[in-house]
Structure formats: structure tokens, C-alpha cells
Backbone as CSV, one residue per row, in Angstrom:
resi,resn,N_x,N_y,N_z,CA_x,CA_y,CA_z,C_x,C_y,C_z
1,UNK,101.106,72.803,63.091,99.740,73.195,63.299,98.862,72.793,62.105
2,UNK,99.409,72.507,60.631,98.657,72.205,59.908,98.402,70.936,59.816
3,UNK,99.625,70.349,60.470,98.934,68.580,60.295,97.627,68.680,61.295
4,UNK,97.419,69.075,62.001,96.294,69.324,63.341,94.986,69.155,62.302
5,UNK,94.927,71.026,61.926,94.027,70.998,61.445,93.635,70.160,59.809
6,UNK,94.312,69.254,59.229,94.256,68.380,58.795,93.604,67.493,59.305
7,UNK,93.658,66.665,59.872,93.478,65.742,60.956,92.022,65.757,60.880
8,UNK,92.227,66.995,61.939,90.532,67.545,62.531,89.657,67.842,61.303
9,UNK,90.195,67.977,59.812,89.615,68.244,58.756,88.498,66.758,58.391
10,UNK,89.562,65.877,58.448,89.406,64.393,58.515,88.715,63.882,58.796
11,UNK,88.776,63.877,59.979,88.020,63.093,61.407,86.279,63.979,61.300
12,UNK,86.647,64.999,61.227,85.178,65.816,61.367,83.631,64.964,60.601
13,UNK,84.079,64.557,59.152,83.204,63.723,58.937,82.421,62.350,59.392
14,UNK,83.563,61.920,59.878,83.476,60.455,60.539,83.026,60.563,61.688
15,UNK,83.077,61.754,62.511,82.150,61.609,64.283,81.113,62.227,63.961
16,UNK,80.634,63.267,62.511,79.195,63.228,62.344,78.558,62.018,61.571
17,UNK,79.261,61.526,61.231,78.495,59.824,60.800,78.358,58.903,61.991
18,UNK,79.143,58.645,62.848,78.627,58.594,64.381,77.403,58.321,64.913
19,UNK,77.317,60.192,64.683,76.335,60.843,65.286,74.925,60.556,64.612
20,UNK,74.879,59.697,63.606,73.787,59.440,62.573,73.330,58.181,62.751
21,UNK,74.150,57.092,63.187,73.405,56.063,63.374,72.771,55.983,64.081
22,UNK,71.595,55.028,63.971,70.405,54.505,64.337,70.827,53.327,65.399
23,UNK,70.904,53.233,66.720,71.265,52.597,67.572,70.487,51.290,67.422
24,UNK,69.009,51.687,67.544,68.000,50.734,67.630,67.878,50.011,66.761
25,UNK,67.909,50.324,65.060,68.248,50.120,63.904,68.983,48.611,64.138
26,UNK,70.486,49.052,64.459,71.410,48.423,64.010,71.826,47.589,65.101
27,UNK,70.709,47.318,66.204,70.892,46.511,67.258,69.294,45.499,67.277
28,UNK,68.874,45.248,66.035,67.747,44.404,66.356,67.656,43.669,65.041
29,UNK,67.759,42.445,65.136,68.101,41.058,64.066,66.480,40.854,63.422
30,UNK,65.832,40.869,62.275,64.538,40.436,61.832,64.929,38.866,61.455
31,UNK,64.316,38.080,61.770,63.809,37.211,61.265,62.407,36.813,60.076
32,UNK,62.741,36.677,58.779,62.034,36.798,57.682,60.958,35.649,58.100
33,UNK,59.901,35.186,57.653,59.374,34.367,58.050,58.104,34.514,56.692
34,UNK,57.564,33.246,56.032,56.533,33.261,55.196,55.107,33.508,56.339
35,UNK,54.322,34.438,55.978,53.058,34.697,57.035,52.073,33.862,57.656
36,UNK,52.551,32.700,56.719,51.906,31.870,57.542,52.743,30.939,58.532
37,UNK,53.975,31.528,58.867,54.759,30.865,59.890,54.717,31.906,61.005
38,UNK,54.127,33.002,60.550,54.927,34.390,61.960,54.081,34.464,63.518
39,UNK,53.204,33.413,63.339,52.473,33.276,64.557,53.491,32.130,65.358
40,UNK,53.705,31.468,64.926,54.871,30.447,65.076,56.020,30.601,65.592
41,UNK,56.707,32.016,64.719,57.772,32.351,65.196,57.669,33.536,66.159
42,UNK,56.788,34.149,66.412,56.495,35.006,67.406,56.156,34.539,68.920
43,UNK,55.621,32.974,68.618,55.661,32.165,69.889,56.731,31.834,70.497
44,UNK,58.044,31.138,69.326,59.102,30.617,69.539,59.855,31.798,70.228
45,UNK,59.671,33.349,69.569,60.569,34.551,70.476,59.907,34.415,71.697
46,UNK,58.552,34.139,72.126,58.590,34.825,73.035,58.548,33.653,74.150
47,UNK,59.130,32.538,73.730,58.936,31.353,75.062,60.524,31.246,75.269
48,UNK,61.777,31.791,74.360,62.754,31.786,74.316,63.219,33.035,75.504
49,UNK,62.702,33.980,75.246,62.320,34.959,76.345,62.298,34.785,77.585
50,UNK,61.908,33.937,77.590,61.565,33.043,79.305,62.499,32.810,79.497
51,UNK,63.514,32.181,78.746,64.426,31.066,79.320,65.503,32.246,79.987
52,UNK,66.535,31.911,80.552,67.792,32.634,81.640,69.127,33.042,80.683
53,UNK,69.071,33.905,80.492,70.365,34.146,79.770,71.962,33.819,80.393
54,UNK,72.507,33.097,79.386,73.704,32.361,79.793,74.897,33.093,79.064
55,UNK,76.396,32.875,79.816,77.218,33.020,79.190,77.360,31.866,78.412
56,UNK,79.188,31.777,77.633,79.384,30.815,76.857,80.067,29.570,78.100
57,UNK,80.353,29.905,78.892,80.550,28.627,79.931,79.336,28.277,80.631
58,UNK,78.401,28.693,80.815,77.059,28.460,81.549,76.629,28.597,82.052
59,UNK,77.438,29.911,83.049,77.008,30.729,83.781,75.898,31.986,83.465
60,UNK,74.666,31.549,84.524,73.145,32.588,84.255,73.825,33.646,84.544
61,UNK,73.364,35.085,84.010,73.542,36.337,83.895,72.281,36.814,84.885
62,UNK,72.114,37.493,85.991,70.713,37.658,86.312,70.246,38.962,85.122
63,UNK,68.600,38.871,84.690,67.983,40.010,84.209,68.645,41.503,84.129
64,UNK,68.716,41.890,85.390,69.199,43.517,85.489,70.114,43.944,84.937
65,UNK,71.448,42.353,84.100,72.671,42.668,83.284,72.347,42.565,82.112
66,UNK,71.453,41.866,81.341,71.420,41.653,80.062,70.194,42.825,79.588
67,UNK,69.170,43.085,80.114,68.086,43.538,79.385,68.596,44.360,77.981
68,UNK,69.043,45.459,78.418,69.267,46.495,77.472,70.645,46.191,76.908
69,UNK,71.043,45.214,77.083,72.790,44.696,76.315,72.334,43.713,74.954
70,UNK,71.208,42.853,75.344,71.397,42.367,74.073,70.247,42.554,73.421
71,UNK,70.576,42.125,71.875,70.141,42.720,70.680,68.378,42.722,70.395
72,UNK,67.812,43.252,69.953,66.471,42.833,69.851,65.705,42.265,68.941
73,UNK,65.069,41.034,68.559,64.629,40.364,68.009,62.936,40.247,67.261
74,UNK,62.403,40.064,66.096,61.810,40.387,65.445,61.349,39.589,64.634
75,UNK,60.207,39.092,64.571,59.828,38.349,63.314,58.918,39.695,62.035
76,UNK,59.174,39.224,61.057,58.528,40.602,59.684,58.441,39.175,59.172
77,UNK,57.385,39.313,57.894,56.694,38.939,56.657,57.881,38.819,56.058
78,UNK,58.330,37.643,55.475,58.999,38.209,53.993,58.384,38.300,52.570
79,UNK,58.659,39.522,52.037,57.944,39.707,51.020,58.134,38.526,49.214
């Protein structure tokens, strides 16, 4: 019984760190960009957007599978 509550001593920290991440955070890629490129690259996200999301053999994914699966993308200033 004490290895148990050992264990559970253990573990207890690690599923409230879990519970702390930032989903959105740690699912959206910035792209740095000097400010006078971010009109540029805000075009390039959003005509890329358009295009059909593919697997790695080449098969289109329709919309209703990918939206909320992949990552979200961002142009910021770099300072």
C-alpha cells in the first residue's frame, strides 16, 4: 500500500502540470518578421489558407478534418 501511495505522491504533480498548459499557447507557430515585411507575410498566411490541405502522399483532407487539428499560424514584429 505504500508503494501506491508513493506513486500517487509522484504522479500528483505531473497531472497538475497537465492541467496548466496553455493549449492554444503551445499549438500556434509565430513567424518573426521585420515590420516592414508583416503585410507580406500576412498575405502569404492568408492565400496559403486557401489552398486544400494534403496528406504526405497527396491525398486532400476535406475542411471538417483539419480545421481545429492543425496548428495556428502567426506573423509578430520581431523586436
Amino acid at each position: 500500500m505504500s508503494r501506491l501511495a508513493l506513486i500517487a505522491a509522484l504522479c500528483a504533480p505531473i497531472a497538475g502540470l497537465a492541467l496548466t498548459v496553455d493549449d492554444a499557447a503551445s499549438n500556434t507557430f509565430e513567424i518573426r518578421v521585420p515590420a516592414t515585411e508583416l503585410a507580406e507575410c500576412r498575405a502569404t498566411l492568408a492565400e496559403l489558407d486557401e489552398r486544400p490541405v494534403v496528406t504526405d502522399d497527396g491525398t486532400w483532407l476535406p475542411g471538417f478534418l483539419v480545421n481545429g487539428d492543425l496548428p495556428e499560424t502567426v506573423c509578430v514584429i520581431d523586436a
